[in-house]
C-alpha positions as CSV (number, residue, x, y, z in Angstrom):
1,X,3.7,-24.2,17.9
2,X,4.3,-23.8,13.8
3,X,2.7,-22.4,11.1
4,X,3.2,-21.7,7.8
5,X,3.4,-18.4,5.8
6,X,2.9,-18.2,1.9
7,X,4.4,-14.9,0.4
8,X,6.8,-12.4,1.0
9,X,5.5,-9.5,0.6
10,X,4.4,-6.9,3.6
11,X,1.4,-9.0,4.6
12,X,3.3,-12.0,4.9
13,X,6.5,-10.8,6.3
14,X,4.5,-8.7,9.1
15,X,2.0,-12.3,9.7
16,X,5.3,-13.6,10.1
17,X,6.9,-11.7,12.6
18,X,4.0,-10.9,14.6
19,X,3.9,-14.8,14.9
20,X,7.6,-15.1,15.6
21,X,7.8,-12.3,17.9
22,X,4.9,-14.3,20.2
23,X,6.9,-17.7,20.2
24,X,5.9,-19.3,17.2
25,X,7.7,-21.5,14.8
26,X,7.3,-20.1,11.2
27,X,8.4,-21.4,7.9
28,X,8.0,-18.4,5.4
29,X,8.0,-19.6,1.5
30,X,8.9,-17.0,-1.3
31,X,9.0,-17.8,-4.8
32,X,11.7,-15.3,-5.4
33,X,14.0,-14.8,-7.1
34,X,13.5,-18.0,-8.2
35,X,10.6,-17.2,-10.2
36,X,8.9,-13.5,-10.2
37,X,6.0,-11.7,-12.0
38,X,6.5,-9.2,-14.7
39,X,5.7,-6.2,-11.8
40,X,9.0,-7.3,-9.6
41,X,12.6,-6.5,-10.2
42,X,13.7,-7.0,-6.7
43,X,15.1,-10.2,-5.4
44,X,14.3,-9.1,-2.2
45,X,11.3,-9.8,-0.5
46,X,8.2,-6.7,0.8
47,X,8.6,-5.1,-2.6
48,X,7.1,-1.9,-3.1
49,X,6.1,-3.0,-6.9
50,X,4.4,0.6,-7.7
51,X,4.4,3.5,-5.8
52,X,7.3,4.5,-3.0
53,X,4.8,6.1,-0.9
54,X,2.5,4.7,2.2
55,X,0.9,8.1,1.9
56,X,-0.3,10.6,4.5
57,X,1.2,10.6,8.3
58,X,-1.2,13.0,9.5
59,X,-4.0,11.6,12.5
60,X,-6.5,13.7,10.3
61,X,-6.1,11.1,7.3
62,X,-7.7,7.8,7.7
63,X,-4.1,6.1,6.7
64,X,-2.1,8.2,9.3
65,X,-4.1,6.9,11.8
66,X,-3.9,3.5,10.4
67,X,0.0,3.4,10.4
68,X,-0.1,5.2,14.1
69,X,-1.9,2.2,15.0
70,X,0.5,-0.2,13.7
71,X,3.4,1.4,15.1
72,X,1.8,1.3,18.2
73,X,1.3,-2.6,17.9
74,X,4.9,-3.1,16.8
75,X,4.3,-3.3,13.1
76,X,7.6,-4.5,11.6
77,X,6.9,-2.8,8.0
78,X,6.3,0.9,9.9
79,X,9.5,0.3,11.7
80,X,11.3,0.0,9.0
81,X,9.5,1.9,6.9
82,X,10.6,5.1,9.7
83,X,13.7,3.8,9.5
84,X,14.6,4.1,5.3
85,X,12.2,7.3,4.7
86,X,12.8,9.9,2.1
87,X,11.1,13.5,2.1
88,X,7.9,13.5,1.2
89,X,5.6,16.7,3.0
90,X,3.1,15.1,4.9
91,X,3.7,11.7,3.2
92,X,5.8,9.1,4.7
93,X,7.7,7.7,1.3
94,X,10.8,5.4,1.1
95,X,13.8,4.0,-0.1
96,X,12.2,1.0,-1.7
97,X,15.5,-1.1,-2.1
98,X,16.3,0.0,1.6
99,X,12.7,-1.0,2.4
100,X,12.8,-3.9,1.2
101,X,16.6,-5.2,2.2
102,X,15.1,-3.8,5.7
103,X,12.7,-6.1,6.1
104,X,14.0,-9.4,4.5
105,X,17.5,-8.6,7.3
106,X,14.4,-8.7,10.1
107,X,12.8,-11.5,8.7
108,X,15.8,-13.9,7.9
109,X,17.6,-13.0,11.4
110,X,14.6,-13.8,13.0
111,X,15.7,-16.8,15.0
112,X,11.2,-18.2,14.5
113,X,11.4,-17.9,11.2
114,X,13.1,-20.1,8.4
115,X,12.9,-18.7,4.8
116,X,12.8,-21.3,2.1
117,X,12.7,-20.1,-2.0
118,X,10.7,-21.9,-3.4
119,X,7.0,-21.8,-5.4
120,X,3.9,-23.0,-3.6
121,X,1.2,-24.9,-5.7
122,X,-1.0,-26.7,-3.2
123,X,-2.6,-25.2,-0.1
124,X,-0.1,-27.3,3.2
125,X,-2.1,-29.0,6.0
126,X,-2.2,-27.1,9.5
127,X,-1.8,-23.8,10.8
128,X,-1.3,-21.5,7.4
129,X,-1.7,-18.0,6.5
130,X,-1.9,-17.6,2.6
131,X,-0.1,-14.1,2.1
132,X,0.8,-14.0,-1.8
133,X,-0.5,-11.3,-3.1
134,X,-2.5,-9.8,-5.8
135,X,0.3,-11.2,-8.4
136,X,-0.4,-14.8,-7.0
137,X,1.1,-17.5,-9.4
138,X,-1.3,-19.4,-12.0
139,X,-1.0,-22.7,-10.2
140,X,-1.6,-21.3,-6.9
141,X,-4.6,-19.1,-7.3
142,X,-6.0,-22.6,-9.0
143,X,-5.2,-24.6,-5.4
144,X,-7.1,-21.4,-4.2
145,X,-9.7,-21.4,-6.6
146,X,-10.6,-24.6,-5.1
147,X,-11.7,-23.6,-1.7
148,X,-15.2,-23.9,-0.4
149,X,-17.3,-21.4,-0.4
150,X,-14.9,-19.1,-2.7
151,X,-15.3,-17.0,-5.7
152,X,-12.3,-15.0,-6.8
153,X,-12.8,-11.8,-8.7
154,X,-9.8,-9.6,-10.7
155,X,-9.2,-6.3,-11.2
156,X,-6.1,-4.8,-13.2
157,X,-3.8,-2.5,-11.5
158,X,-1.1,0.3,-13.3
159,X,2.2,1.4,-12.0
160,X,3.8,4.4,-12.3
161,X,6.9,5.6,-14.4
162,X,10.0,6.9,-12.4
163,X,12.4,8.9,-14.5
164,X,16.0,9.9,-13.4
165,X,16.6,13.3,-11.3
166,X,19.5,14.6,-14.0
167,X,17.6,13.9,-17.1
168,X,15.1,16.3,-15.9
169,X,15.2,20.4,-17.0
170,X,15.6,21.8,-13.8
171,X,15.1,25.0,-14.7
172,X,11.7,24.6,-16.0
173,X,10.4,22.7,-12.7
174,X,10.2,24.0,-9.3
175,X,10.9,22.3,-5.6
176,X,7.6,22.6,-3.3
177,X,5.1,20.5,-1.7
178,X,1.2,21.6,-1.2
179,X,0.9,24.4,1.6
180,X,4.5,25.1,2.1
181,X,5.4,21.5,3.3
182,X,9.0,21.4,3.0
183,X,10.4,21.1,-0.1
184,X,9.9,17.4,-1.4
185,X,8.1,17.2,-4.6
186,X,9.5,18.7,-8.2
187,X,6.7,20.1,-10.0
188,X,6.2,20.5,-13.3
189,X,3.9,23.5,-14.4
190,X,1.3,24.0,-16.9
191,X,-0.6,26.0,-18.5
192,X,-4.0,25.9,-19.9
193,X,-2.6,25.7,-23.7
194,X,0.1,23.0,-22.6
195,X,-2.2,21.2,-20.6
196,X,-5.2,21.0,-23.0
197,X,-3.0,19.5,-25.7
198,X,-1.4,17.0,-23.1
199,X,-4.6,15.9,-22.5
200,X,-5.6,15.5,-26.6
201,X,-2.1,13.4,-27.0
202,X,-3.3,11.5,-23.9
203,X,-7.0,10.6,-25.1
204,X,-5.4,9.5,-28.7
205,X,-2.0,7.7,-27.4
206,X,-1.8,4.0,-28.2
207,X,-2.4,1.5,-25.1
208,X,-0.9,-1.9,-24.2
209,X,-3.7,-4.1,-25.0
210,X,-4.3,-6.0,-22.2
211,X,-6.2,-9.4,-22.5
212,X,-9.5,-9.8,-20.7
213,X,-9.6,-5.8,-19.7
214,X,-12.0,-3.9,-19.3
215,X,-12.4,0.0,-18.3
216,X,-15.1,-1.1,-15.2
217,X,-12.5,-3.3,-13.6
218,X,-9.9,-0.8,-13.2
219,X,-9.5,-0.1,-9.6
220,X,-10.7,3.7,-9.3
221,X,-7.1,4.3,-6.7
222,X,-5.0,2.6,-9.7
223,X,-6.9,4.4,-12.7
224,X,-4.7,4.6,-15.7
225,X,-4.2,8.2,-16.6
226,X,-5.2,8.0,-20.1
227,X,-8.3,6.2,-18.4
228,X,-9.3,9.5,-16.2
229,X,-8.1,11.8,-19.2
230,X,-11.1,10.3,-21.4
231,X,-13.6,11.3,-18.5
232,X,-13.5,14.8,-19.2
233,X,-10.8,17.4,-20.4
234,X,-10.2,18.5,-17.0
235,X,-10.7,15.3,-14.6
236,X,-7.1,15.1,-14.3
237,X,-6.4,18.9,-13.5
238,X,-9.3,17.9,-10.7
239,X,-7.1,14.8,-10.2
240,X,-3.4,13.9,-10.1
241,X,-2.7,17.1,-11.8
242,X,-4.2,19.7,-9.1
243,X,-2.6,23.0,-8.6
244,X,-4.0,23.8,-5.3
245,X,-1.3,24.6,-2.6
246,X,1.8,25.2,-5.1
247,X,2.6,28.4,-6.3
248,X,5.2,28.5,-8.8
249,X,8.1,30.7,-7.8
250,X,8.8,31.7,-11.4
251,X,5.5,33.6,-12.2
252,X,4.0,34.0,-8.4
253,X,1.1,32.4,-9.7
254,X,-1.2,28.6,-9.0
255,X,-0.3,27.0,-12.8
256,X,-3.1,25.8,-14.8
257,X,-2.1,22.5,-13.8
258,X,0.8,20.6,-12.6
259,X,2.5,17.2,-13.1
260,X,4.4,16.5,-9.1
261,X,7.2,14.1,-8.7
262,X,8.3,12.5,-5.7
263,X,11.5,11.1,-4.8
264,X,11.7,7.6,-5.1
265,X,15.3,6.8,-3.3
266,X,17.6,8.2,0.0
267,X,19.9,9.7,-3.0
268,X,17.5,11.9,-4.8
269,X,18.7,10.5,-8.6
270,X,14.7,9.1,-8.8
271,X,11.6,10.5,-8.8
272,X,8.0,8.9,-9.2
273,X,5.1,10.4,-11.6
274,X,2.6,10.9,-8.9
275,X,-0.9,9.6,-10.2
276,X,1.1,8.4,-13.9
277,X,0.0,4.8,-13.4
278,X,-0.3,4.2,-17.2
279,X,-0.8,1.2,-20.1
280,X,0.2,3.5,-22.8
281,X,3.0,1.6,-25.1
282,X,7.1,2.3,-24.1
283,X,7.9,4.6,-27.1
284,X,3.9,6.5,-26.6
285,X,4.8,7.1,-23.0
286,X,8.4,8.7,-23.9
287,X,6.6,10.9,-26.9
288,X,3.3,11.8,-24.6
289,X,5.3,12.4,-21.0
290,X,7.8,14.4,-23.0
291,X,5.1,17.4,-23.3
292,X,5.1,18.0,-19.9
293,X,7.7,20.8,-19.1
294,X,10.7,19.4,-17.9
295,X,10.3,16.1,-19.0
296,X,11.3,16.5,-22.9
297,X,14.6,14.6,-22.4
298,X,13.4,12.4,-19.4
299,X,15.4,9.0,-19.0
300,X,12.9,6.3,-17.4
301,X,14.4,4.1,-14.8
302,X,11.2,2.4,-15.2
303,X,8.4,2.8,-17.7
304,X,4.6,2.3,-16.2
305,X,3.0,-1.2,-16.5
306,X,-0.7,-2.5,-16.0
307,X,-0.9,-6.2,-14.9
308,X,-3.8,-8.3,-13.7
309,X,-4.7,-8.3,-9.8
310,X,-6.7,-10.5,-8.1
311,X,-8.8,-10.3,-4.7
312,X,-11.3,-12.7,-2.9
313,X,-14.8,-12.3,-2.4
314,X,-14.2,-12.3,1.3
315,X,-17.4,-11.3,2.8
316,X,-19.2,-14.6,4.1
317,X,-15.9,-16.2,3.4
318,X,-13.3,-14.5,5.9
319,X,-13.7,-13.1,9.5
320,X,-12.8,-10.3,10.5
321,X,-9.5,-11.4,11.6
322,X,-9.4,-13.0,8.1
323,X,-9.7,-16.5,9.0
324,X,-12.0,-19.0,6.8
325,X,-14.8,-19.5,8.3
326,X,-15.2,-23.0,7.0
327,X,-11.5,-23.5,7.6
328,X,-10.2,-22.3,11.0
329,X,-6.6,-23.3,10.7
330,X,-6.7,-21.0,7.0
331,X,-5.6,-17.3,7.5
332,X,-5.3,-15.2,4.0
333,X,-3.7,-11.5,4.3
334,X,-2.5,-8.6,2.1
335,X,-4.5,-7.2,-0.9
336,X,-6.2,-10.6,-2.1
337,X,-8.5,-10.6,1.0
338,X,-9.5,-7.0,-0.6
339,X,-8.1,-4.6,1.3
340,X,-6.1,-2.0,-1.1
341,X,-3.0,-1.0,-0.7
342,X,0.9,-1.4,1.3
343,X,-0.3,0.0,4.7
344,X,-3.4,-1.7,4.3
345,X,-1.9,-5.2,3.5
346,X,0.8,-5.0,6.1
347,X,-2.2,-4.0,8.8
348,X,-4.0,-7.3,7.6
349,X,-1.0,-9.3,8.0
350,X,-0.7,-7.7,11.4
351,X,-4.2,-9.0,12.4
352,X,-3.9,-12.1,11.3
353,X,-0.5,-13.2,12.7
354,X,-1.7,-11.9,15.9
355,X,-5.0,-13.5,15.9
356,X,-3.6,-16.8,15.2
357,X,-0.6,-16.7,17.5
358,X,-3.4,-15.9,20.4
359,X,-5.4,-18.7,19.2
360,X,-2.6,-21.6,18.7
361,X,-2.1,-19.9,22.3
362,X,-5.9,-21.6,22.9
363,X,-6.7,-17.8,23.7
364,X,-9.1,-15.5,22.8
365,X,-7.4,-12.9,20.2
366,X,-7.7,-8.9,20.9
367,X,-10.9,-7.4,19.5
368,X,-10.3,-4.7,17.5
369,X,-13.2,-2.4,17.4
370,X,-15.0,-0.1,14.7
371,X,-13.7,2.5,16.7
372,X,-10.5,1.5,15.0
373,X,-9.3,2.2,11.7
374,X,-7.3,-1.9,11.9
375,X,-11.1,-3.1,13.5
376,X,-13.1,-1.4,10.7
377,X,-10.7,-2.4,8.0
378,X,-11.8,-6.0,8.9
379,X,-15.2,-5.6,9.8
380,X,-15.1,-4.1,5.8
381,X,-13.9,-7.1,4.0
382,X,-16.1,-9.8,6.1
383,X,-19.4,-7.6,5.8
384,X,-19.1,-5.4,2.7
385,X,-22.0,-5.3,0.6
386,X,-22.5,-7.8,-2.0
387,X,-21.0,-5.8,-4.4
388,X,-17.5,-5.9,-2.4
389,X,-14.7,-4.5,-4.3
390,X,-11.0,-3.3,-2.8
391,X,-10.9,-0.7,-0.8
392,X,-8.3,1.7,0.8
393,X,-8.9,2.7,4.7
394,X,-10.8,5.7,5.2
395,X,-13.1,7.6,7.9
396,X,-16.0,6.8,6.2
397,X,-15.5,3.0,7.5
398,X,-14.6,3.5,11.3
399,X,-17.7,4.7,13.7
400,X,-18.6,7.9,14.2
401,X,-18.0,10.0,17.0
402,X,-21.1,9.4,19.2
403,X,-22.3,12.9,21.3
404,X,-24.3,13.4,24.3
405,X,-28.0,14.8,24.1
406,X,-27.5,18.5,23.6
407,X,-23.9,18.2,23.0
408,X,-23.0,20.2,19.9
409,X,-21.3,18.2,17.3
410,X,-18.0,19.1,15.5
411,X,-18.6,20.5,11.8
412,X,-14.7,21.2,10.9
413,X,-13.9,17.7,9.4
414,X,-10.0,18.3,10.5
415,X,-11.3,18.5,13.7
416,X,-13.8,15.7,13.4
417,X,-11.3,13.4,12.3
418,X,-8.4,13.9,14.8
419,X,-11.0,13.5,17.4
420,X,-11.9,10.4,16.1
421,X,-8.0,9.3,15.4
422,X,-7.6,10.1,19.4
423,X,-10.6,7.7,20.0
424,X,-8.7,4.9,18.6
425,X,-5.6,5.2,19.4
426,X,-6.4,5.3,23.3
427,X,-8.4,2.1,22.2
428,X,-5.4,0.7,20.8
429,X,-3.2,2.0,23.6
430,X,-5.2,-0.3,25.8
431,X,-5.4,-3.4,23.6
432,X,-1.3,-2.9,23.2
433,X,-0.8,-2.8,26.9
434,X,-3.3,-5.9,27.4
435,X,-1.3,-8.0,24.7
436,X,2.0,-6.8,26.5
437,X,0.6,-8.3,30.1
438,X,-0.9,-11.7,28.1
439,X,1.9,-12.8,25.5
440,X,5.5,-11.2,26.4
441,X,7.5,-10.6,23.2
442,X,10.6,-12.8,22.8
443,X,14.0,-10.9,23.2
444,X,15.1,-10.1,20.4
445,X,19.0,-8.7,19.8
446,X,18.4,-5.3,17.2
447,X,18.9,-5.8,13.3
448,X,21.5,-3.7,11.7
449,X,19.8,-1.8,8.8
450,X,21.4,-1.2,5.6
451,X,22.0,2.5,6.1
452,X,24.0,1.6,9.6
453,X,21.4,2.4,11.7
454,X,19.5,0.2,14.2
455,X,15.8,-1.5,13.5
């Protein structure tokens, strides 16, 4: 049994070794190093390109219970991603360049999978799972482009800046995460006069232009900051810049407003500009992110960028195992199907590797239910609304809770939601122990990491 896998980033390296770890032959292209877009520096493949963070690990956040799910089907990208995590509160951030060098060691020591560099620009015959992203090269979203029944749509996505931990003024910032969560954010405080004039200098800075954009198409998850500041004077202190929870140790009081950074490496010397996705010019970003107390001197290890993303209009064109309906060999997975974000486009790749392995199998794949937060995710992108657009995971898309007559329902939404986290997981408990019994796992000898320990 082979297959092909197009990309190299979380979708396709998880497609791939869900595949692998069932017995199947893959051949995994990546275009890098060889050639990469203008949002990659790593030569490495599963890039975190923006953010370090695959957010919330808490069952009563729809993403938590996504990633509990995947590590309960053997996700490769949360086993690694446990395995190379920084401090982050509730938040399970990592090493990228651990991350990543995680990953490509599983991938490439994977005795199913052979890696070749080297640029796709035509869709192969057979068994194929398209996995390249929403940075997919000009000459391969035109071989896409070409399938039938497709329209492709774009939206334009912003990374953050991440500055250097000793450039910062430590003694105007303060060590806390929201509800006395440990200690794993640096936060810079405001008050109302610094942060009304932060906001001014934001509305008026200058901007990258960038062709083709317009404000609609920003994804509302990646919206520039500049973008929110022009909403209203105080959508970002209702935003990114939220006090709530943080007390700053230094006047006993909530600030006005506060810019957080997170740590963006296993050495502390980086931090990210949580919520600073930006398209403000180099030298604007340095003059305008230097108001913000302790960041007059900041040194950025990378300065925020906006590039174009693009995602399918999958519903009526993909299952919800993200199979082509017209095209049953065709699998696509990761962010271009339209699901948004890392945990989200590993868990596609999941389903997808796993739905095809069963089927090259000649079996029925495992059904994952709306009861599920990996089931509702693909019920989502093959029957959104006709005005699809990406979207992260979140409770609003799994099922309800269903309650017997004169059963009284729960009102506290913590509650609510961890009751319906429990739901799923003894759902996915079940499908897990059902996959186990119908396609063994290969043996598999354990894959040094790069911090010594074991994956």
């Amino acid at each position: 049994m082979k297959t092909t896998v197009i990309g190299g980033g979380l979708a396709g390296c998880e497609a791939a070794w869900q595949l692998a770890k069932r017995g199947v032959t893959v051949t995994l292209y990546e275009m890098k190093p060889h050639k990469m877009t203008p949002a990659q520096t790593l030569p490495t493949m599963a890039e975190l390109v923006c953010s370090n963070s695959l957010r919330s690990d808490r069952l009563s956040n729809a993403v938590g219970l996504l990633k509990e799910e995947m590590r309960r089907l053997d996700s490769l990208v949360l086993r690694v991603a446990d395995a190379t995590r920084v401090p982050a509160g509730g938040a399970l951030a990592v090493d990228r360049e651990a991350f990543s060098k995680g990953v490509e060691e599983a991938i490439r020591n994977h005795e199913n999978i052979t890696v070749l560099r080297e640029e796709i620009t035509r869709i192969p015959e057979g068994n194929v799972i398209i996995a390249t992203g929403p940075l997919t090269s000009d000459a391969f979203s035109d071989a896409i482009s070409q399938l039938e029944g497709l329209s492709t749509l774009h939206f334009y996505d912003a990374a953050a800046p991440i500055v250097t931990a000793e450039s910062l003024d430590h003694h105007s910032v303060f060590e806390m995460s929201r509800y006395d969560r440990g200690a794993d954010y640096l936060n810079c405080p405001m008050d109302e006069t610094q942060y009304m004039a932060f906001v001014q200098a934001l509305k008026t800075a200058e901007t990258v232009a960038v062709k083709g954009f317009e404000e609609k198409a920003v994804f509302e998850g990646c919206m520039p900051i500049e973008s929110m500041a022009k909403r209203g004077d105080m959508a970002i202190a209702f935003g990114p810049l939220k006090p709530v929870g943080l007390i700053d140790p230094h006047t006993g009081k909530m600030p006005f407003a506060v810019v957080q950074l997170r740590r963006d490496n296993f050495s502390g010397s980086l931090y990210n500009m949580v919520g600073f996705q930006t398209r403000l010019t180099f030298p604007e970003q340095r003059r305008v992110f230097g108001m913000i107390p302790g960041l007059a001197n900041a040194e950025y290890a990378r300065y925020g960028v906006m590039h174009r993303n693009t995602f399918l209009a999958s519903p009526g064109f993909l299952d919800e195992t993200f199979r082509v309906i017209n095209r049953p060999q065709l699998y696509f997975a990761g962010q271009m199907t339209g699901v948004e974000g890392y945990v989200e486009s590993a868990a596609s790749g999941l389903v997808a590797g796993i739905s095809m392995a069963y089927r090259l199998c000649g079996d029925t794949p495992p059904s994952f239910s709306g009861k599920t937060a990996i089931g509702a995710m693909g019920r989502y992108i093959a029957a959104a609304n006709r005005n699809f657009q990406p979207m992260n995971c979140a409770f609003g898309l799994i099922d309800p809770l269903t309650y017997a007559a004169g059963q009284k329902k729960i009102r506290n939404k913590k509650e609510r939601y961890e009751r319906i986290s429990e739901r799923a997981l003894a759902e996915i408990d079940a499908l897990a122990r059902q996959m186990e019994h119908e396609h063994e796992p290969l043996p598999m000898d354990s894959t040094t990491m790069p911090d010594g320990g074991m994956l």
